[in-house]
N, C-alpha and C positions, 0 to 999 in steps of 0.2 A: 802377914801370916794369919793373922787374927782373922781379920776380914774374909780372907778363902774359907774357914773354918765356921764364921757364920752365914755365911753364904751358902754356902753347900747346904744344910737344913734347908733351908729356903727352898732350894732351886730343888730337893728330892720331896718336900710337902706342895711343889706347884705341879711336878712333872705325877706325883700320886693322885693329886686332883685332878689333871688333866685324863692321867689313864682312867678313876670313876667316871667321869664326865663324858670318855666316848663310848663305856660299857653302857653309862644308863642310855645312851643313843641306841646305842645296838640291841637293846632290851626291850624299847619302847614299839608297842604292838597296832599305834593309830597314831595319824600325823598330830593330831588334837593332844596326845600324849608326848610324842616329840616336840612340839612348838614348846608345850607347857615347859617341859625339862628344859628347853633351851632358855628360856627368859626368864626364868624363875632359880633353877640350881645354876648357872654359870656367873652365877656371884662369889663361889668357892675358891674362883678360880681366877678372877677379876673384878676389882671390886666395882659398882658401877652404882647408880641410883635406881635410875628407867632403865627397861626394855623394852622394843616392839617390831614384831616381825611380821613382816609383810611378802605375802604372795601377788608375785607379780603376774602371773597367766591373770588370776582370778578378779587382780586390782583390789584385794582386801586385806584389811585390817584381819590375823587371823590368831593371834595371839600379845596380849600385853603385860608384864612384868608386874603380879601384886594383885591379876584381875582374872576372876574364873571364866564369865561371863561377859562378852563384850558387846555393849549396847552401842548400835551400827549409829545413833542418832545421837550418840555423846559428842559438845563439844571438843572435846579433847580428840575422840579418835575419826572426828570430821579434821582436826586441824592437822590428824598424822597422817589421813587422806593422800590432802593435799600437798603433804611435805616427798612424802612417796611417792607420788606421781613423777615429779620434778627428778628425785632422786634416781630413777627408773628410767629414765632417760640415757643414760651413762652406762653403758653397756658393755664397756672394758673389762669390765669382774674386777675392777682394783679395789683394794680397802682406801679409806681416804676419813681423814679427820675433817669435820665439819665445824662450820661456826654459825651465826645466825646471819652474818653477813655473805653466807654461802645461797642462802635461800632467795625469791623474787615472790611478786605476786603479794605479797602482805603477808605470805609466814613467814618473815624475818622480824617483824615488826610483833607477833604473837609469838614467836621465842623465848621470850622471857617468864610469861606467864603460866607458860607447861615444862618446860625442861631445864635442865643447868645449860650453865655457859658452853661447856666441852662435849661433844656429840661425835662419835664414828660409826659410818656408813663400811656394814660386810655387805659385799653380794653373795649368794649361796649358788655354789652350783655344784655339777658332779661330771665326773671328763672330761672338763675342760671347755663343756658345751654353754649355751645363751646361760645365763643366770636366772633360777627359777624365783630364789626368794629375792628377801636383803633383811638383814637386821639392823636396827641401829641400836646403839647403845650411849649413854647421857650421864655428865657426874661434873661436879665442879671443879674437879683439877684436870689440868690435860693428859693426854695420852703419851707413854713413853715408845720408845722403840721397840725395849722387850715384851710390852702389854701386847703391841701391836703384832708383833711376830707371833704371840700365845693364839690373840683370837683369830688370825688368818689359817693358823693352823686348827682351831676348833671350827671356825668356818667352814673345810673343807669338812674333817671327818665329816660335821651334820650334812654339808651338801648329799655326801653318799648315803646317810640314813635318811633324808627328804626323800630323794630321788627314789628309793625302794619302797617306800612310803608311800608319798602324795599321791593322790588321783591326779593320772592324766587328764592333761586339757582336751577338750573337745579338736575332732579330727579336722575342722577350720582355725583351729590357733593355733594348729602346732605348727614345727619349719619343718617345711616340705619340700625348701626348693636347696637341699643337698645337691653335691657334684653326682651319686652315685645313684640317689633317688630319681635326678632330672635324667641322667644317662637311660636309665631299667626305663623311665616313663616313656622318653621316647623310644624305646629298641622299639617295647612292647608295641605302642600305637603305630611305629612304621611296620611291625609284621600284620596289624587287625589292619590297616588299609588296605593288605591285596588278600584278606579273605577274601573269596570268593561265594557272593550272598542273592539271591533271586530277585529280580527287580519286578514291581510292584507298581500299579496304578489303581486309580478308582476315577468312578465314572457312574455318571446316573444311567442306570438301566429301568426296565419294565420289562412285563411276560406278555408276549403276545403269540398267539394262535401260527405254529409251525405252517400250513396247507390251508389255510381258509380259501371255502369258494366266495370269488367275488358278487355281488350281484350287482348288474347298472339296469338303469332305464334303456327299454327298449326303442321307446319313440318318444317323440317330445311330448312335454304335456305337465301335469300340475298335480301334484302330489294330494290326494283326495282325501286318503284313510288310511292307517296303520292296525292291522289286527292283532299285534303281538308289542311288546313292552323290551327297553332292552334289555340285555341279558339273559331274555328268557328261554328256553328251552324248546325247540320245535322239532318236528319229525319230518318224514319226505311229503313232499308235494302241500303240504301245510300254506294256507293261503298267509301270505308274509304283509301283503300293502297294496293299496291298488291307487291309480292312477285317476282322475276325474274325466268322465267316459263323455260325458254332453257334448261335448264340440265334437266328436267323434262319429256319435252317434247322427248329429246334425248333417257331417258331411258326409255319412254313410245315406244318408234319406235323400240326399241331393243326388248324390250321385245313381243309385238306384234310379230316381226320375228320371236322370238324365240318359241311364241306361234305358228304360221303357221306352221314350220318346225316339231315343236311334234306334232300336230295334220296331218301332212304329215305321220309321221311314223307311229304315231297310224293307221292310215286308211291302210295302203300299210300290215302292220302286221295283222292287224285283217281280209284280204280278205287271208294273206296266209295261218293265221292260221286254214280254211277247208280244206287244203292238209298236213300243214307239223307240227308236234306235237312240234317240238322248235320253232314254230315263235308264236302257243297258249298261250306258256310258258310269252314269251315276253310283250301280249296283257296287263296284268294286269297293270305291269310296265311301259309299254307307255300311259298307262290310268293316271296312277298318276301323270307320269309327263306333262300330259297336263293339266290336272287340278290345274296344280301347275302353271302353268306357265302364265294361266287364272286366279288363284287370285291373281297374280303376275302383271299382265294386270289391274284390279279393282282396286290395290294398287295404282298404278300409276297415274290412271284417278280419285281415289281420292284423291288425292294429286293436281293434277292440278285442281281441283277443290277446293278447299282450295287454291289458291295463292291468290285470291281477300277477302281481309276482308270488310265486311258491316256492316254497323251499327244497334245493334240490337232494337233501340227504337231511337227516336226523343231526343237529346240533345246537349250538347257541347261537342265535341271533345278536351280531356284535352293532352298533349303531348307536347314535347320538340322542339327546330326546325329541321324543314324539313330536312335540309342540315346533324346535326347529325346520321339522320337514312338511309339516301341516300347513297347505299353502304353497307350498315353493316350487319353481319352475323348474324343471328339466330337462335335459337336452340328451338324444341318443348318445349312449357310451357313460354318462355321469355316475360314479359310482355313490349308492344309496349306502347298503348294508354291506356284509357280509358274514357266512355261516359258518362257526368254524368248531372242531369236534374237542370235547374241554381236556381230553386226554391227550390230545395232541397240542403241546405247546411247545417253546423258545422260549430262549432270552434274549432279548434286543439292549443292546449297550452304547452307547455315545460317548465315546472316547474323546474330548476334547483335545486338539491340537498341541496345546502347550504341554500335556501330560503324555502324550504319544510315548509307546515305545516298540519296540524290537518283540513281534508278536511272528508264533508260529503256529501250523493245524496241531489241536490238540492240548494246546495250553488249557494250564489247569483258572479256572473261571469260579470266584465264590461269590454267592450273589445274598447280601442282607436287606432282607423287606423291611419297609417302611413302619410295617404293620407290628414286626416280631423282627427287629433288630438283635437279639442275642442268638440265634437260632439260623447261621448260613445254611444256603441249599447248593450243593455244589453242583458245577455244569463245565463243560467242557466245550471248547471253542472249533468253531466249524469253519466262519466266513469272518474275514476282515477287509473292509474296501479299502483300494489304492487311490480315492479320491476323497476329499473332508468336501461333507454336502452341510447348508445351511440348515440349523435344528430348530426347531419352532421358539426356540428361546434367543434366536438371533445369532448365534453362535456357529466356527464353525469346528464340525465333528466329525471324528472316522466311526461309520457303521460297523459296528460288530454285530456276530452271533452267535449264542451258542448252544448246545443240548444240553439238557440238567440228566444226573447220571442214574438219579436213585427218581424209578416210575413213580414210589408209594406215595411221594410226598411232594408231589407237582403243584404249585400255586396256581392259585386264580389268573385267567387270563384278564387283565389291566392292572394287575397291581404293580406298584413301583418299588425303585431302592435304589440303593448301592451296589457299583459289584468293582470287584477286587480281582484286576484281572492280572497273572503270572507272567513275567516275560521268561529271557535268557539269565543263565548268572554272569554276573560282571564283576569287579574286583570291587573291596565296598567305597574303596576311595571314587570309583568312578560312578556308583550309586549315592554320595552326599553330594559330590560337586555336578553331577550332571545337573541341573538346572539352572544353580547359578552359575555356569559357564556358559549356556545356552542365553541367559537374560545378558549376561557379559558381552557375550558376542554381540549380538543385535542392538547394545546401548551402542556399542562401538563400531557397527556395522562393518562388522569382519565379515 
């Protein structure tokens, strides 16, 4: 009877400690503040040597029993480091009394020289979720079952005042992968798979001259002089380049002679042919070959006439340089130049094969120069071939073309870029896996 009598004292001076002890929890305004209270005042209420408590997201030392300031490069709280690491491992949330013979790694072996003999491991947590902290606590007699019962129950209250407290971990350490979280993630991603989103390519283009007239050589012959530069600016009938006239010229003097000399015979044959019946005979046959030898003469003089090319309208002269065509041979039909008006352009696009898509008249067309890449010119699609033709880069490619929408701001004919050509909408699932199903197929020759 005695014993219930002193006991009771006891047991209503431990439970009035414990009630201060979860006020000063709930009063405390920064986790720096709750750690302190916890390892510092819950000696009130159990008696103990050491404390120190450790945050597990962070993997730090963040409060220790007796110390304001904790120096991250003290032996001591390098060796309670590495005791909390170990200890961290253990994920059950159970409390558990420690010895030195609990430890590996050589802190069992440093046990002695930081702590007492008797040491227990709280985990801290709040709902019953992962364990955020753990405290331990150290004293050289052991642990009873009532101490133990007291600090599991101080354990939690702090877990609840942590939890409201602490800074959340960063949005890569938290658990993410819930039953309810993984559910919501996938609903969400199977509905964004049949968005329905525009499918998209790019492709090297350049501007090139909508209507240019072509111009080729009219007769054989060798490129003599260039009067204009390229890109230069020319008007109608503007002498553009002329052809090397000497040999021309040469077979126009031959021919001539040869024309003189049959119209010599002709006349000498047809005075004799009023006396002599074989020189009549003759008259016809020197008739054709004069007149042979006279559109033989025409031939020639149009031909010299043809060495100067002129420009047949007011525009740009589009061509390679000077120097390439200075010298070089030509054959009727070979195209030289061509003249083409700077208002009147296109866009020319080379769609390579493997990026192909689902294109219709009027697709929307954005085209980024080389020159002024932040700045698209928009255009709109007219012509797409049903054949991929070999492109100067060895490659093969579908010709596009398109009109650009806005007159004001027409680029240069030859400048290059990128263009960003619009197809149909497709579901977006069929917009990521379109290609590598396409590379699939063809490893697999489906």
């Amino acid at each position: 009877m005695t014993d219930t009598l002193t006991d009771s004292p006891r047991q209503l001076a431990a439970l009035a400690t414990l009630l201060q002890l979860e006020k000063s929890f709930r009063n405390a305004d920064t986790p720096e503040a709750l750690a302190y209270t916890l390892v510092n005042d819950s000696r009130g209420l159990i008696v103990f040597r050491q404390a120190a408590l450790w945050r597990i997201d962070s993997a730090e030392v963040v409060a220790v029993s007796g110390l304001a300031v904790i120096d991250a490069n003290a032996p001591y709280i390098s060796w309670l480091n590495k005791v909390f690491k170990q200890l961290s491992l253990d994920t059950s949330g159970e409390i558990r009394s420690l010895t030195a013979e609990d430890l590996q790694n050589g802190s069992d072996e440093e046990w002695p020289q930081w702590v007492p003999a008797h040491a227990v491991w709280l985990p801290v947590s709040a709902y019953g979720a992962t364990p955020q902290a753990g405290l331990l606590l150290a004293r050289e007699s052991a642990w009873t079952e009532g101490e133990l019962y007291l600090l599991e129950h101080m354990a939690h209250t702090f877990g609840h005042a942590w939890a409201a407290l602490a800074p959340r971990p960063p949005f890569w350490k938290q658990d993410w992968l819930t039953k309810k979280r993984l559910m919501t993630s996938l609903a969400v991603l199977f509905c964004l798979l049949w968005i329905p989103v525009r499918q998209t390519a790019l492709a090297p283009a350049s501007v090139i001259p909508a209507h240019p007239t072509i111009l080729r050589a009219a007769i054989d012959g060798v490129v003599d002089r260039f009067y204009i530069q390229p890109n230069e600016q020319v008007s109608k009938d503007q002498p553009l380049l002329s052809l090397e006239e000497e040999t021309i010229k040469n077979k126009l003097t031959v021919t001539r002679k040869a024309l003189a000399v049959a119209e010599a015979e002709y006349r000498k044959t047809a005075q004799q042919a009023m006396f002599d019946m074989d020189s009549k005979a003759q008259v016809n046959i020197l008739k054709s070959r004069t007149e042979q030898q006279e559109a033989e003469v025409r031939s020639m003089e149009d031909w010299l006439a043809r060495i100067d090319i002129k420009a047949p309208h007011a525009g740009i002269a589009v061509f390679s340089d000077v120097n390439d065509w200075i010298g070089k041979p030509v054959t009727v039909g070979e195209r030289i130049l061509m003249v083409a008006d700077p208002a009147d352009v296109e866009l020319e696009v080379q769609m390579p094969i493997a990026d192909a898509i689902n294109l219709e008249t009027g697709s929307k067309v954005q085209f980024f120069l080389n020159v002024d890449p932040t700045t698209p010119v928009s255009a709109e699609l007219y012509f797409a071939a049903y054949e991929a033709e070999v492109t100067p880069d060895e490659a093969l490619a579908y010709r596009l073309k398109a009109r650009f929408k806005q007159a004001d701001v027409l680029p240069r004919i030859g400048l290059k870029g990128t263009a960003k050509v619009f197809g149909s909408r497709v579901p977006f699932v069929y917009y990521v896996l379109r290609r590598p199903l396409a590379a699939l197929r063809q490893w697999m020759g489906m």
